[in-house]
Each structure stands twice: as structure tokens, then as C-alpha cells.
C-alpha positions in Angstrom: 24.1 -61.4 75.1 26.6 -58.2 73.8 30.0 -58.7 73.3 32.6 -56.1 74.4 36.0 -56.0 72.3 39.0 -54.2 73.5 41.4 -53.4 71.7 44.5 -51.5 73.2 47.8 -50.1 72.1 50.6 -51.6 74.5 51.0 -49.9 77.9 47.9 -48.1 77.8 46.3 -49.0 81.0 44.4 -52.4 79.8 45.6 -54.7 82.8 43.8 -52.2 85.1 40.6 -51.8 82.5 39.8 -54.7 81.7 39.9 -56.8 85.0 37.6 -54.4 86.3 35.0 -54.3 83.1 34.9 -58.3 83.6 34.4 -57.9 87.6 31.7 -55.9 86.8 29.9 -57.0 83.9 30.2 -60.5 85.0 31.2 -61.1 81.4 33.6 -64.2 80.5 37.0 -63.3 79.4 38.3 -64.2 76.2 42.1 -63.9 75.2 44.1 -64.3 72.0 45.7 -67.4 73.7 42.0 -69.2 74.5 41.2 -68.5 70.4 44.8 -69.9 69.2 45.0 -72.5 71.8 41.5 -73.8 70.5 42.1 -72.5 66.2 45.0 -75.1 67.4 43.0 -78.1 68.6 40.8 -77.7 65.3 43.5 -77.5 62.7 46.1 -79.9 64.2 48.5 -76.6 64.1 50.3 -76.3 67.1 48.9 -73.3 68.8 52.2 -71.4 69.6 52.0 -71.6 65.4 48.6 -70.4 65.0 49.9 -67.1 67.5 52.1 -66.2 65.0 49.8 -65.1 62.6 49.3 -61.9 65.0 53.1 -60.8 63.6 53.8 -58.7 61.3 56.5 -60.8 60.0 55.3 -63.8 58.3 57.0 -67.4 57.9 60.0 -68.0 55.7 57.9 -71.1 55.0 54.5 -69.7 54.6 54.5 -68.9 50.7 54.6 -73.1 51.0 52.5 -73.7 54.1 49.6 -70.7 53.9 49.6 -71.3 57.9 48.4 -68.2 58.3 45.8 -68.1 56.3 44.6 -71.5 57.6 45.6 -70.5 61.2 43.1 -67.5 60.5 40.2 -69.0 59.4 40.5 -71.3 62.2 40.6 -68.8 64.2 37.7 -67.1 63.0 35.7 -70.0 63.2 36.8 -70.3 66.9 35.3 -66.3 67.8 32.2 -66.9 65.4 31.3 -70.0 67.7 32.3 -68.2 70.6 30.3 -65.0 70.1 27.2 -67.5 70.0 27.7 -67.3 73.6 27.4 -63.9 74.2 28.2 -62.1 77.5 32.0 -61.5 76.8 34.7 -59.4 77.0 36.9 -60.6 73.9 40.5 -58.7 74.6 43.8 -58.7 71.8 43.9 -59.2 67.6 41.3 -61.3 67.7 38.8 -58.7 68.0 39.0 -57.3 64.8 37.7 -61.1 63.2 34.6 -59.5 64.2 32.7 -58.1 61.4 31.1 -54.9 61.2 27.6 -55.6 60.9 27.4 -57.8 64.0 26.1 -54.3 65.5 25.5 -56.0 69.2 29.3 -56.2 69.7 30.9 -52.5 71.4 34.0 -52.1 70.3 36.4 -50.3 72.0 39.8 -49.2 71.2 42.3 -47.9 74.6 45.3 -45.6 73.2 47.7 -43.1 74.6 50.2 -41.1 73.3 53.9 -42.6 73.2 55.5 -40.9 76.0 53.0 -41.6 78.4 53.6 -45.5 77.3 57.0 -45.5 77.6 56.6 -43.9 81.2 54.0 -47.0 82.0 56.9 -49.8 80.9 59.1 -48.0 82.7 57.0 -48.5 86.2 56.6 -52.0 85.9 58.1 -54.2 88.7 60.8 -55.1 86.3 61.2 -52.1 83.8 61.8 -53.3 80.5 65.2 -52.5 78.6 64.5 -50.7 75.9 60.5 -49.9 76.1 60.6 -47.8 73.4 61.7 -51.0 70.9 59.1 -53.1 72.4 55.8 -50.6 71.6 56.9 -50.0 68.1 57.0 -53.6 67.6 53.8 -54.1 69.3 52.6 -51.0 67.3 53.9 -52.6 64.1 52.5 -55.9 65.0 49.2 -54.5 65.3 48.9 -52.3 62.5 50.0 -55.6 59.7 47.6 -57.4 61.4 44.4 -54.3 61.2 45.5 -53.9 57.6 44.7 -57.5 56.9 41.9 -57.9 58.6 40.2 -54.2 58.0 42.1 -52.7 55.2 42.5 -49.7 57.4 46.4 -48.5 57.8 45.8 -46.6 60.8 45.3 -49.5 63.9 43.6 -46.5 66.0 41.4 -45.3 63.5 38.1 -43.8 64.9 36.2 -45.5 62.4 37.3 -49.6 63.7 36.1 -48.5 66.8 32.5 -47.4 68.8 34.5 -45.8 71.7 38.7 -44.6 71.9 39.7 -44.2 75.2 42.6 -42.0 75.6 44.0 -44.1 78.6 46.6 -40.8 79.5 43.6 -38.6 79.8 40.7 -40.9 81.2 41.5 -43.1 84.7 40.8 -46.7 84.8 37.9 -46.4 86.5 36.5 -43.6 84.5 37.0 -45.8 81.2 35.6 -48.9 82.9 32.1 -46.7 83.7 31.8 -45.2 80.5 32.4 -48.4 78.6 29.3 -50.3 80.6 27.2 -47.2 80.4 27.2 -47.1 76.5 27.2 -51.1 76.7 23.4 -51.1 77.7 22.8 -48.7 75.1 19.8 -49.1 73.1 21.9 -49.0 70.1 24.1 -52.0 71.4 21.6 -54.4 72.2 21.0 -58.0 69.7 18.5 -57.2 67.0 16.9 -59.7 64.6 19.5 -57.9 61.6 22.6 -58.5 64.0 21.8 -61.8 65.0 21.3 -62.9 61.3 24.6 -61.3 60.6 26.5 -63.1 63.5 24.5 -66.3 61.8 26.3 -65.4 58.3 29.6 -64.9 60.2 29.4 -68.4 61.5 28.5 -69.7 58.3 30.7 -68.0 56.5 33.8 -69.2 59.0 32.4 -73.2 59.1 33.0 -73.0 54.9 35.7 -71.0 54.9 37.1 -73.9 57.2 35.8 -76.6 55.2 37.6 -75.4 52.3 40.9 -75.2 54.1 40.9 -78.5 54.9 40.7 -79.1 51.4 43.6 -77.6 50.9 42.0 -74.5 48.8 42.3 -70.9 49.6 39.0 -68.7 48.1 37.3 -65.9 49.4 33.9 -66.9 51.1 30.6 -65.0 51.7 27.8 -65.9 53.3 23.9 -64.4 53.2 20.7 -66.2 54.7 22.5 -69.2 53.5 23.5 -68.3 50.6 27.5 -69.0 50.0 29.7 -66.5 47.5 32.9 -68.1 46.6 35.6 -65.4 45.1 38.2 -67.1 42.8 40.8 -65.0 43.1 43.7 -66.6 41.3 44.4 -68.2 37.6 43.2 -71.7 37.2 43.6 -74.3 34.2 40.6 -76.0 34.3 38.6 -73.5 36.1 35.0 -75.2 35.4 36.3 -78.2 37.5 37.2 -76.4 40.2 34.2 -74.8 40.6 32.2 -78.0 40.8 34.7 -79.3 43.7 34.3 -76.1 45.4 30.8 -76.2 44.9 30.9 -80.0 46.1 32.6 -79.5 49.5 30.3 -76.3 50.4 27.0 -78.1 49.7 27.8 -80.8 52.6 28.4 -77.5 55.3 25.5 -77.5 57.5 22.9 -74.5 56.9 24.3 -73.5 53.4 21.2 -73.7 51.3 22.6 -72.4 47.0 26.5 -72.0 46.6 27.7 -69.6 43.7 31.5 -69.1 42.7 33.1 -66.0 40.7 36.3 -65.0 39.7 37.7 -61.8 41.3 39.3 -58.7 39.9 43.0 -60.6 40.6 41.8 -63.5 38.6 44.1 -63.0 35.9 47.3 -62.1 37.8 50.8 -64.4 36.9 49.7 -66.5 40.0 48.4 -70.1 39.3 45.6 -71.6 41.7 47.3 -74.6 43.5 45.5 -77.1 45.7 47.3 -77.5 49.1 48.5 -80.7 49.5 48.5 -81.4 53.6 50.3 -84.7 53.2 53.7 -83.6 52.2 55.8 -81.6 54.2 56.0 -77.5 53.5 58.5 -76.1 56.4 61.7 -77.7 54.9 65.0 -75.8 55.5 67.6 -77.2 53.0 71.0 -76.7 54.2 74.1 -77.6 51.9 76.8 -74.8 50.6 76.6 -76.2 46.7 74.3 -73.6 46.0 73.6 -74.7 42.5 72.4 -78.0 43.9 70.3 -77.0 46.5 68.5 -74.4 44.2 67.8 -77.2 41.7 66.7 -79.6 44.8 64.2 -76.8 45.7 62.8 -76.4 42.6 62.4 -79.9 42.0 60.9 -80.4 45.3 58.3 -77.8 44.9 57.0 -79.5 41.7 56.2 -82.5 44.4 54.6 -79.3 46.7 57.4 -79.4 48.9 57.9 -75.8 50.0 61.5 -75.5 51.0 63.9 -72.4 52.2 67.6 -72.4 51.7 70.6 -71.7 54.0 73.8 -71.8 52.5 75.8 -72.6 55.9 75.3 -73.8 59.1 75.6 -70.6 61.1 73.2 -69.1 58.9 70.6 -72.1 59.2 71.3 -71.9 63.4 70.2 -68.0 62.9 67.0 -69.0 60.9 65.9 -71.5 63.3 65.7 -69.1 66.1 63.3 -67.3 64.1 61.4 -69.7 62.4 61.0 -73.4 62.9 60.9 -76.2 59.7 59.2 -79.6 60.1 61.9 -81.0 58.4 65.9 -80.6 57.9 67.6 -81.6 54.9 71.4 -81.1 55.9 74.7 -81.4 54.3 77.9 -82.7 56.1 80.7 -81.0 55.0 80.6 -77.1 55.4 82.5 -74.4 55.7 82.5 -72.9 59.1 80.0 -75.0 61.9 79.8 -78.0 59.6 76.2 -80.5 59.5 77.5 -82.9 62.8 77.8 -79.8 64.6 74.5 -78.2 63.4 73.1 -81.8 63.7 74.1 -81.9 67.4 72.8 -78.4 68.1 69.4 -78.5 66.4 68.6 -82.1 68.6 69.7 -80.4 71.8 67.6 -77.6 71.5 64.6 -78.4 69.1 64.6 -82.1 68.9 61.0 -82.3 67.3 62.9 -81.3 64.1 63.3 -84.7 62.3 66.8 -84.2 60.2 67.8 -86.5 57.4 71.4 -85.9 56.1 72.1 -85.9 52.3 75.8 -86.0 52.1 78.4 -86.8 49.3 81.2 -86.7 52.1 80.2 -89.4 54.8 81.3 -92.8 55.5 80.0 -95.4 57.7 81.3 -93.9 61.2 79.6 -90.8 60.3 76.4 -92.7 59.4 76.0 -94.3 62.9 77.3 -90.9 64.7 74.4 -89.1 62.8 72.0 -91.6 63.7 72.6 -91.8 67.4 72.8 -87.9 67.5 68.9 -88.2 66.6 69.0 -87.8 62.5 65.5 -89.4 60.7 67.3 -90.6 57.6 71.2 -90.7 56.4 71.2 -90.7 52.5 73.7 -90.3 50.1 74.6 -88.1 47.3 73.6 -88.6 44.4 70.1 -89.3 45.7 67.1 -90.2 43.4 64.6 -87.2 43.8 61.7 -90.1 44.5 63.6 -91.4 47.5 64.2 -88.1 49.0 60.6 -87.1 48.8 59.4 -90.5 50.1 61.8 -89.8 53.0 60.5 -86.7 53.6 56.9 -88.0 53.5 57.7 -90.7 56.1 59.4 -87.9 58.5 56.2 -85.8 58.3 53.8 -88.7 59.1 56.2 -89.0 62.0 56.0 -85.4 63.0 52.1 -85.7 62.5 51.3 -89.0 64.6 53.7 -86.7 67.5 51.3 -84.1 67.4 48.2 -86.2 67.3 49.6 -88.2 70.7 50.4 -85.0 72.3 46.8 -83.0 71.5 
């Protein structure tokens, strides 16, 4: 029941090595998408969402929404059940979830140096543009993401890894034979020590999931069922939190004493806050009165409603073909592509947006014109603060029940 884990710098001869290491192993393939798609099914995050916890560049809406985090401990839970299974080949970012003392997992990192990369993308069928571009942002990609999970800068570091494979020096087949003669090492095979680490891992990943959906963000541990909760930001009332921490960890399966501890960032400015899953966290407020859509976003946070800000409707456009809110608060009357157009726009090509227009401009035509263009709500300016968030409640039950129907 070992595990192989292959982790590869882009272009370097893994859609050669890694079909064959599964043909002849016999082991089952596992991908990034299979972990996200089911991290996804668990969470209720759509799992194009949980992929992009793999980038580098995080949500404008995260410091709101921690979807990464959540999206991460899902996912760790999902390759901690999985590894149960043994007999895999576990392929992309995933691989580094794996912790260090599950010694029955190989680990193998394929590298090569950047011309001989660049040479690869350029003898694909279709040659990318500007190959170059796309490896450093894999590279960069990968490297965030080792950091996080490792604490190691360097993504090709020796030490992450039981075997690198310099894919420009050493043929596909070559690295396929050496990686299944050192996987039926002695040194590789389950031991009583790996498999009680891969049982802490699992532990460890069911609370740290339990806790999530709980809205609270803590480091866990686990040992012979034995649960470590790290504190590792301010809290008021700090006695009460560890007794509901304490209270959702005892009902985990197979935890048998639960201690918390405050860590060495325990006194930093930040301020412990409880998630709150119920109220929406991706909202992009649009509106050019900057004064008043600052104060809106303050005021909506104190309701933990995360919000970004665009000050114009070209610039919202531009955010949402990076990142996608739940929600849309939207002015009318702008300078430039005004809210009917952005309106009409963000319905053609992202209809699961639900958009509720806050104007101080709008008259009745422009009501029903916003409401057959696909708009949620149509409120007016001034609006009480209490409506607004009640709105905004309603169009994220709405988005939720969507996602429910469609998993």
C-alpha cells in the first residue's frame, strides 16, 4: 500500500513519466482536479474555487472569505482519506499535503533546467506563445504554494523530495525504472510508525475540517489521539473560546483528550473572528462616490460582510475577469461604462452573479429595465444599512440553494 508523489516543474517530461509509472505499477492515478473536484463536494465551494488555492495570487475577497484556507483543509482531508487506499500515484500541488513522517509515501520531484523547458513547449502540437511567461508562472505558482505548505522557498529543494529527477539528463524510461526500483525499497515499505502517522494525518485533517465548518481558523495537531489546538491570534474572551473549540473537537471520531495553546503570534494587532458562513463575503461594491462606498464597506464588514471596491465600471469589468464576487452592489450613474451597461455585461457573461442596484439616480423605467436585465434587488439611495444587508443575505441563500441543486 505506498504511495508515489510526483511533483514536476512544467515541461519537464511528466506526461511521458507518469503514464508509464501508472502502466506499470498498476497504481491509481490521482490528480489535483480529482482532490479539488471532491475538497468541492465536501465544502459546498465550487471546485474551480477550491483550484485556485494552487495560485500564487490570492482572492481580492479572501481577507473576507479565508477560501483558501478552507479550500485547503478540505483538501487535505480529501488526500488523508485517499492515502488510506494506498497503491497510488498522487501527481500536482497536492502532493506536498503529505506530511513528512508518513515515511511509506516516495516522493519524487522531475526538474530540468529552463532552456530545455522552453525547447519542450516549443515542440508541442501547438507551441505556446510565449513559453517562457507561462513556466515562470507555473514556477511562481508552485513555489507560493511550497512556501505554504513546507516553509521551504526553493520548490526543488533536495530536501522535499526522496528522489530529483533531472528530466534533461535522465529519459522517460530511465526515470520510470529508477522510480519503481527504489519504490520497493525496504526503506519505503508501511511500518507500524508510518501507518500511525498517516492515522494522525487523517485525524488531524477530520478536525481541522470540523473546525472550519465552524467558521474558526486554528492550527491543529494530532498524536495517538491526542488533539493540539494553536491559537494563533488575539481573542477577547479567550477562555470561552477554548471551551467551544474544545466542544466541537471532542464530537470528532477517534480524538480521545483535546488541549489548546496560544502561539507565538498570539499577541499580534489581529483580533480572532468567527467566520460567519451565512452572510455573503465576495461582495464587489461598485459606485464612483468614493466617500460613500468606503463608509458602506466599513459598515458592512462590522455585519462580516467582506467587500472590495471599484470605483468605475471599466475597472469592476477588469476585476471580474480576475476574480469572481457572489454578490454585486452597483451604482447607476458613472462616469465612463455606466451600471446599465456593466449590468448588461456582467448577466451576459457571468449570470450566477446576483446584482442589486443602489442608486440615487434611477426612476421607475430604469427600475423595470434593471430588473428584466437580470438585477436581484433595485434599491434606492439613501438606503437603511439593515435593508441592504438583509438583501444581501437573501441573494446569498439564493446563490447557495443554486449550488446545492447543481452538486
Amino acid at each position: 500500500m505506498s504511495v508515489i508523489t510526483v511533483f514536476n516543474a512544467l515541461h519537464c517530461n511528466e506526461e511521458q513519466i507518469v503514464p508509464r509509472l501508472v502502466d506499470t505499477t498498476g497504481y491509481r492515478l490521482v490528480g489535483d482536479g480529482e482532490i479539488a473536484a471532491l475538497a468541492g463536494k465536501m465544502s459546498g465551494i465550487p471546485a474551480e474555487r477550491v483550484s485556485r488555492a494552487f495560485a500564487a495570487k490570492t482572492s481580492l475577497f479572501n481577507p473576507f472569505t479565508h477560501e483558501k484556507e478552507r479550500s485547503v483543509a478540505y483538501m487535505r482531508q480529501a488526500v488523508a482519506e485517499m492515502l488510506v487506499e494506498g497503491n497510488l500515484v498522487v501527481v500536482g500541488f497536492c502532493c506536498h499535503l503529505v506530511p513528512a513522517s508518513i515515511s511509506h509515501v516516495l516522493r519524487i520531484c522531475l526538474v530540468a533546467d529552463m532552456a530545455y523547458r522552453v525547447r519542450q513547449a516549443q515542440s508541442l502540437p501547438v507551441p505556446e506563445k510565449d513559453p517562457l511567461k507561462t513556466i515562470h508562472k507555473s514556477d511562481e505558482d508552485k513555489a507560493a504554494w511550497v512556501l505554504q505548505m513546507t516553509g521551504k522557498a526553493d520548490p526543488w529543494d533536495p530536501a522535499l523530495y526522496d528522489i530529483v529527477i533531472p528530466t534533461d539528463k535522465i529519459r522517460a524510461e530511465e526515470s520510470m525504472h529508477l522510480i519503481v526500483r527504489n519504490l520497493h525499497a525496504e526503506v519505503v515499505a508501511p511500518t507500524e510508525a508510518s501507518l500511525a502517522a498517516l492515522a494522525d494525518f487523517r485525524l488531524q485533517a477530520r478536525v481541522q475540517v470540523a473546525l472550519t465548518l465552524e467558521g474558526h481558523e486554528v492550527t491543529v495537531a494530532a498524536k495517538d489521539g491526542a488533539v493540539t489546538l494553536t491559537i494563533e491570534k488575539n481573542v477577547l474572551m479567550l477562555s470561552r473560546l477554548e471551551q467551544e473549540l474544545k466542544e466541537i473537537v471532542q464530537k470528532v471520531e477517534g480524538v480521545r483528550s483535546v488541549a489548546t495553546e496560544v502561539g507565538k503570534n498570539f499577541h499580534q494587532a489581529d483580533i480572532y473572528r468567527k467566520l460567519d458562513f451565512q452572510a455573503p463575503a465576495r461582495v464587489l461594491l461598485v459606485d464612483d462616490e468614493r466617500e460613500f462606498v468606503q463608509t458602506l464597506s466599513e459598515r458592512l464588514l462590522l455585519r462580516d460582510m467582506g467587500s472590495a471596491v471599484a470605483y468605475d465600471g471599466e475597472s469592476a469589468l477588469e476585476m471580474l475577469r480576475e476574480d469572481e464576487p457572489d454578490v454585486m452592489i452597483l451604482d447607476l450613474k458613472m462616469p465612463g461604462i455606466d451600471g446599465m451597461e456593466v449590468l448588461r455585461r456582467v448577466k451576459a457573461t457571468q449570470p450566477e452573479i446576483e446584482v442589486i442596484i443602489l442608486t440615487g439616480h434611477g426612476n421607475e423605467t430604469d427600475r423595470e429595465t434593471c430588473m428584466q436585465l437580470g438585477a436581484f434587488a433595485y434599491l434606492q439611495k439613501p438606503v437603511d444599512i439593515d435593508v441592504l444587508s438583509e438583501t444581501m443575505k437573501q441573494a446569498n441563500e439564493k446563490i447557495m440553494q443554486r449550488r446545492q441543486q447543481g452538486s
